[in-house]
Structures are given as structure tokens and as C-alpha cells.
C-alpha positions as CSV (number, residue, x, y, z in Angstrom):
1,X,78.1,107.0,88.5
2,X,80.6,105.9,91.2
3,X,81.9,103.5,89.3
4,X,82.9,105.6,86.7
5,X,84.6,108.0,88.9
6,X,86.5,105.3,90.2
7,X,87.2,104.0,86.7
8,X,88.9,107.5,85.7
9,X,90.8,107.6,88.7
10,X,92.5,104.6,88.7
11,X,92.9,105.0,84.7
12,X,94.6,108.5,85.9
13,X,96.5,107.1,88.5
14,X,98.1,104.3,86.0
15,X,98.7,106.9,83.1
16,X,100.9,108.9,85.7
17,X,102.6,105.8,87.2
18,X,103.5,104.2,83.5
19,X,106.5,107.0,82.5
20,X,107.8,107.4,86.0
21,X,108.3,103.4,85.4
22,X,109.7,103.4,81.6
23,X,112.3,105.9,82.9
24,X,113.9,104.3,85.6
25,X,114.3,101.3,83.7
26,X,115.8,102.8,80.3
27,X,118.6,103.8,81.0
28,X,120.6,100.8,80.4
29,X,124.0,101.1,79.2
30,X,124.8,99.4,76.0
31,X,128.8,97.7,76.2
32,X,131.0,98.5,73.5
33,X,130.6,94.9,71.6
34,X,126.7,95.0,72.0
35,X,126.5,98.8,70.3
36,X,128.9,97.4,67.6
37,X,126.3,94.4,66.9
38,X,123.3,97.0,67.0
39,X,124.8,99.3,64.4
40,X,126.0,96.1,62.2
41,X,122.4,94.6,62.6
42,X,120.8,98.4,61.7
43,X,123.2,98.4,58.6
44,X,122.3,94.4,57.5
45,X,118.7,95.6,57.5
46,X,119.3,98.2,55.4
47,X,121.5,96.1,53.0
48,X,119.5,93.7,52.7
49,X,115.6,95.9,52.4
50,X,118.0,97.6,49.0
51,X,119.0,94.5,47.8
52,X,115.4,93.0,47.7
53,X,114.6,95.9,45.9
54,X,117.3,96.0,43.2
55,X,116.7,93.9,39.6
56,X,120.2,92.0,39.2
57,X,119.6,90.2,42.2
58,X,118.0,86.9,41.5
59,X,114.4,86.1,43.5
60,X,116.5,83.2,44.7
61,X,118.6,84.3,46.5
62,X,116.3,88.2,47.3
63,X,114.0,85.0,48.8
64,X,117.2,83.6,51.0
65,X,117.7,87.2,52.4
66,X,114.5,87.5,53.5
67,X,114.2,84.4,54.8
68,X,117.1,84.5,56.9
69,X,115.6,87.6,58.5
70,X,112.8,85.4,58.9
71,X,113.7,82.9,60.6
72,X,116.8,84.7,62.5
73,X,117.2,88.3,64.8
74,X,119.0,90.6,63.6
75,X,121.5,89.9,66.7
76,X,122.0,86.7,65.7
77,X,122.8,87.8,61.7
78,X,125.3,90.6,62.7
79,X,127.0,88.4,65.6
80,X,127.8,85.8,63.0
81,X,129.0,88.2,60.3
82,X,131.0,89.6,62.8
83,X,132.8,86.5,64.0
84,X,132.9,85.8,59.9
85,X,134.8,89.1,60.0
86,X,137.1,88.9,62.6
87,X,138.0,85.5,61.7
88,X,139.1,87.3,58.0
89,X,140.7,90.6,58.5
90,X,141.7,91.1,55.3
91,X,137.8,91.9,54.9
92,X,137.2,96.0,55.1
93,X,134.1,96.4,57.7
94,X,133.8,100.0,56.4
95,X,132.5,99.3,53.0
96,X,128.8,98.3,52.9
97,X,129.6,96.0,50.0
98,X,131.7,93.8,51.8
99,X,129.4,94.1,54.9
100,X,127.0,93.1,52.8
101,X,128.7,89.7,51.0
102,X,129.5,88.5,54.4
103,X,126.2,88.7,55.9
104,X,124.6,87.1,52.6
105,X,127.1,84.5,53.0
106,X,125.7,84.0,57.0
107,X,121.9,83.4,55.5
108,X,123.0,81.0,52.6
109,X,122.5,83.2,49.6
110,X,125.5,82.6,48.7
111,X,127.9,84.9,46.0
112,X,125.8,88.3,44.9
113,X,126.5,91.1,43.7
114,X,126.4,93.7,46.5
115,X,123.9,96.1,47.3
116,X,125.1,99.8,46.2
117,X,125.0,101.5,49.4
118,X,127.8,104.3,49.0
């Protein structure tokens, strides 16, 4: 009967301790360049989760997007398209479509139509 007494206590004591922890540690400041990445990454993974769904896409290359996500972060997909960006400014980062054919290009699947995300 102690034992379980001292079983809820310290289970108590650990449920209060957890949150205080998680908010002093969660309140990290993103830099400018790392927010940029995140929202790229966030719109990649919705690119590509349409594109797997849509019919004029081949499997082929609906396989090499999924894949790539695979085998790669996010991070690593959006920091490449973005240096693939910057190093082609003619290239509109606004429009999803073109967001889009970069990223493809990153994983390999090559020239595809773009996913309709306007």
C-alpha cells in the first residue's frame, strides 16, 4: 500500500515538473533563413502529397518524389531548392508551380508537369 502511495507521488511530482521543463526550453528563436527553409519545406510537402495524388503524373517519377522524401528531410530538400533558386533568379519563388519543378528537379524526377496548387 506504501508503495503505491509513493508510486502516485512521484508520478505526480514528474507530471508537474514535465511543462515547467517544455516551456523553458521552447522558446527558441527561429533566424530569418531557417523560417524561410521551414515554410519552403511545409510548401514541398504539400506539393509533392498533391502531386502523388494527381493522374498525369507518371508512378515513375510520383515514386521518385516519394522517395526523395524518403531518403532526405525536408531541410535538406528545401535548402537545396533554395540554393537551386538563388543560383536562378529569373525563377518566381511565389508561384507553387515553379517551387514545385525545382524541388522535383532536387530529388531526380526530373521535368513534370506541376502540381496545381493555386
Amino acid at each position: 500500500m506504501m508503495a503505491i502511495k509513493q508510486a502516485i507521488l512521484c508520478a505526480a511530482g514528474l507530471a508537474l515538473a514535465v511543462p515547467a521543463t517544455a516551456q523553458t526550453t521552447a522558446e527558441t528563436p527561429f533566424q530569418e533563413d531557417e523560417q524561410e527553409t521551414m515554410l519552403r519545406a511545409a510548401k514541398i510537402f504539400g506539393l509533392f502529397s498533391q502531386a502523388v495524388k494527381q493522374d498525369d503524373i507518371p508512378a515513375e517519377q510520383k515514386d521518385a518524389l516519394v522517395g526523395c522524401m524518403y531518403n532526405n528531410s525536408l531541410q535538406t530538400i528545401s535548402l537545396a531548392t533554395g540554393e537551386l533558386l538563388a543560383e536562378n533568379p529569373q525563377i518566381d519563388q511565389s508561384k507553387p508551380n515553379n517551387i514545385f519543378s525545382v524541388a522535383a528537379l532536387v530529388c531526380g524526377a526530373g521535368d513534370q508537369p506541376a502540381a496545381s496548387a493555386e
